[in-house]
C-alpha positions in Angstrom: 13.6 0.6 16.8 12.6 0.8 13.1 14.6 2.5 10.1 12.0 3.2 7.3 12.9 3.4 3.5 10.6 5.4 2.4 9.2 7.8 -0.7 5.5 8.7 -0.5 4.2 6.2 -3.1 0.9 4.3 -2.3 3.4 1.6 -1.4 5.2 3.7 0.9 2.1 5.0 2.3 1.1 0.9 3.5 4.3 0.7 5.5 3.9 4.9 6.8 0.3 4.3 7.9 0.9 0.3 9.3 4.1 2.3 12.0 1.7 5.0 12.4 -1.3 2.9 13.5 1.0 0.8 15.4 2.6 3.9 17.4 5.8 2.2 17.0 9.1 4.8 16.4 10.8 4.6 13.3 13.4 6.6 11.2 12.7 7.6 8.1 15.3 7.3 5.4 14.2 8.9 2.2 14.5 7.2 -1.2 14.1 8.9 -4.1 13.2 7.3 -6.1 12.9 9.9 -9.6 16.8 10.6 -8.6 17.4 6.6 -9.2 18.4 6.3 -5.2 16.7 2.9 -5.0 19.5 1.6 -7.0 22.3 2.7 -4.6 24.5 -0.4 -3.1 23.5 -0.1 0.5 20.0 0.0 0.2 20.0 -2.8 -2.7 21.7 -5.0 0.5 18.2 -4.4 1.7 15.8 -4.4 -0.9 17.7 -6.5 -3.6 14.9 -5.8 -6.0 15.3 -1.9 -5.7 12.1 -1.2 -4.6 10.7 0.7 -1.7 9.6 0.7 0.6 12.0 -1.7 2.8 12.6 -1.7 6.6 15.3 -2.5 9.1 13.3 -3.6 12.7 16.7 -3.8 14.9 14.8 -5.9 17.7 13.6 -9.2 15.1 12.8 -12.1 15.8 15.5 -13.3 17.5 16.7 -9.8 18.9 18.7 -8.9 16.0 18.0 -6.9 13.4 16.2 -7.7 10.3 15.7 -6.3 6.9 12.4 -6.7 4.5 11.5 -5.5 1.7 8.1 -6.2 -0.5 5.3 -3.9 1.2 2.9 -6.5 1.7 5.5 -9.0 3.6 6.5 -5.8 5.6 2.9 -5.3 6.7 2.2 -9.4 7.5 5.6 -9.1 9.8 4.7 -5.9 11.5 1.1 -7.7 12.2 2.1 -10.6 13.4 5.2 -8.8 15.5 2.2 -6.5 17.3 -0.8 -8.9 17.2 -3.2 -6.0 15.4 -4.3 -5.6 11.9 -4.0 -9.8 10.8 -7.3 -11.4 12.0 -7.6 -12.8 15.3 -8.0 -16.7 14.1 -7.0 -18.5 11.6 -10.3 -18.2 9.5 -9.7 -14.1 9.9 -6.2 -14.5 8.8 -6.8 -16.4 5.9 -9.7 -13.7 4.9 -7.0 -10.8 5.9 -4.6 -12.3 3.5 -6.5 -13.5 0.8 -7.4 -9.6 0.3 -4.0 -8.9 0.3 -2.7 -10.5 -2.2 -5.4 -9.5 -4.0 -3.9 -6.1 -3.6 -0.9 -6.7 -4.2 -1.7 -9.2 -7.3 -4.0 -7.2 -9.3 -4.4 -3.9 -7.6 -1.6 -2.6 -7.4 0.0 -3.5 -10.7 -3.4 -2.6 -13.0 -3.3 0.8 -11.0 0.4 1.3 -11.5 0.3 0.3 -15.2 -2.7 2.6 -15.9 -0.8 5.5 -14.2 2.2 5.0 -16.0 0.3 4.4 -19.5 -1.8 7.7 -19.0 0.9 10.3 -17.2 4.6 8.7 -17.3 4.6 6.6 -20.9 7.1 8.2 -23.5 4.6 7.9 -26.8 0.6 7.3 -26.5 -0.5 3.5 -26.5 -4.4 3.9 -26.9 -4.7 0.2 -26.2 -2.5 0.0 -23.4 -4.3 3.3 -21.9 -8.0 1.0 -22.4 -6.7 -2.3 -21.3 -5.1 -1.1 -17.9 -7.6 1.2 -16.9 -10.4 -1.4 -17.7 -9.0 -3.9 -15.8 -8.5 -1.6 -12.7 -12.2 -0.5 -12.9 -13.0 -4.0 -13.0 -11.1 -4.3 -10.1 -13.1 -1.6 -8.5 -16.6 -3.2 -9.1 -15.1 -6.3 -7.3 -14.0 -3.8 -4.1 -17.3 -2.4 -4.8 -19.6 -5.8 -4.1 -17.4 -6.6 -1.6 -17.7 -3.6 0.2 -21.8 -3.5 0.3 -22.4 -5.0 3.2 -19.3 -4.5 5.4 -17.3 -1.6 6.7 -13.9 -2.9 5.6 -12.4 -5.5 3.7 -11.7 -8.2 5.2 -13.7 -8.4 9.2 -12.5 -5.5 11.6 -10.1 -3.1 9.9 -7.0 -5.0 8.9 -3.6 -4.6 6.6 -6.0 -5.4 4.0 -7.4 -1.9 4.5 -3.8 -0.6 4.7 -2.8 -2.2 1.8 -5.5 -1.3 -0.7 -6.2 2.8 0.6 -3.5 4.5 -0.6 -4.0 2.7 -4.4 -7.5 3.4 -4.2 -6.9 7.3 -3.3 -4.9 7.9 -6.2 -8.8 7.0 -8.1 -8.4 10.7 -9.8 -4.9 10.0 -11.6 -6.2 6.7 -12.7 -9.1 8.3 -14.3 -11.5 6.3 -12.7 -15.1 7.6 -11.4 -15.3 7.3 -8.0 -18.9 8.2 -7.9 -19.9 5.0 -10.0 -18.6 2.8 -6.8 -20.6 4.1 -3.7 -19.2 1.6 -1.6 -15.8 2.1 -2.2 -16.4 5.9 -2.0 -17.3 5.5 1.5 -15.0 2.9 2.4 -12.3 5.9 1.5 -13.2 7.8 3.4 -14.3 5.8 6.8 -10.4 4.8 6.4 -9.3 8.1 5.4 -10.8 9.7 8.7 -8.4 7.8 10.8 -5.7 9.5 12.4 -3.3 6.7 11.8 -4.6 6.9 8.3 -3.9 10.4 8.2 -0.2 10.7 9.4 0.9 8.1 7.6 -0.4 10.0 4.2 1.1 13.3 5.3 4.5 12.3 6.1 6.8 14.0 3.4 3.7 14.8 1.4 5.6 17.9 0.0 7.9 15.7 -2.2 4.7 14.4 -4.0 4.7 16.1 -7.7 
């Protein structure tokens, strides 16, 4: 029912391990994205802003299909669609949501930007290297606190969780000492441990340099 654009990014890996928690088919269409295949006319006609991951659900709303891109709408539709992941009243939804556009506000973007500054960046920018990275450890400490008295982000395990694992798992190539947040640290791997979790991560694992 469900064509995946996919390239195992910790973007990708929200929309992987969402269809894999679900247990709903997909196909996956890879996009490669270091070969520039984002940028190719068919798939901008579903992700305009050439950026994966994207889906095509060909049972929508209406019972036709449906494009999205943007990984965190892709995750809100596939929640609602299923009824699992979201928050089962409106106070859980809001708390759901508010956590992940905190994801995909500050985490994701301070995470990517220190990635790119200390591996992918042409010439060394010492202060862009400090300012990213500090801002994503700040970032951390708030997980951190919020994590200390709760097993996941935002009530019962939730797209929040989805959202936030894969950026977090990357902690190593980010340079950031996973050791000086205990809570997240466990948090990891409590999601990690879940099959969904885990098949979601694997799939096409071997095209990740």
């Amino acid at each position: 029912m469900i064509d995946l654009y996919y390239w195992p990014t910790p973007n990708g890996w929200k929309v992987s391990i969402m269809l894999e928690e679900l247990g709903v088919p997909y196909t996956t269409h890879l996009v490669n994205i270091g070969a520039g295949e984002q940028f190719d006319p068919a798939f901008l006609k579903i992700a305009p802003n050439n950026r994966m991951p994207a889906i095509v659900d060909h049972d929508g709303p209406d019972g036709e299909p449906i494009s999205i891109f943007e990984s965190g709408a892709i995750l809100q539709y596939l929640a609602r669609k299923h009824g699992r992941f979201c928050g089962g009243t409106e106070r859980e939804r809001v708390e759901v949501d508010q956590w992940l556009m905190w994801q995909m506000g500050g985490v994701g973007p301070m995470a990517g930007q220190t990635h790119y500054f200390l591996h992918a960046a042409p010439e060394d920018i010492p202060f862009a290297k400090k300012r990213y990275q500090d801002e994503t450890k700040r970032l951390y400490g708030v997980l951190d606190r919020r994590l200390a008295d709760r097993d996941h982000v935002a009530g019962p395990y939730s797209i929040a969780d989805i959202a936030l694992w894969g950026w977090v798992s990357c902690h190593e190539k980010q340079r950031i000492d996973i050791a000086a947040f205990p809570n997240v640290a466990a948090w990891l791997e409590r999601v990690g441990a879940r099959d969904g979790v885990r098949r979601g991560r694997a799939l096409h694992a071997e095209l990740r340099k």
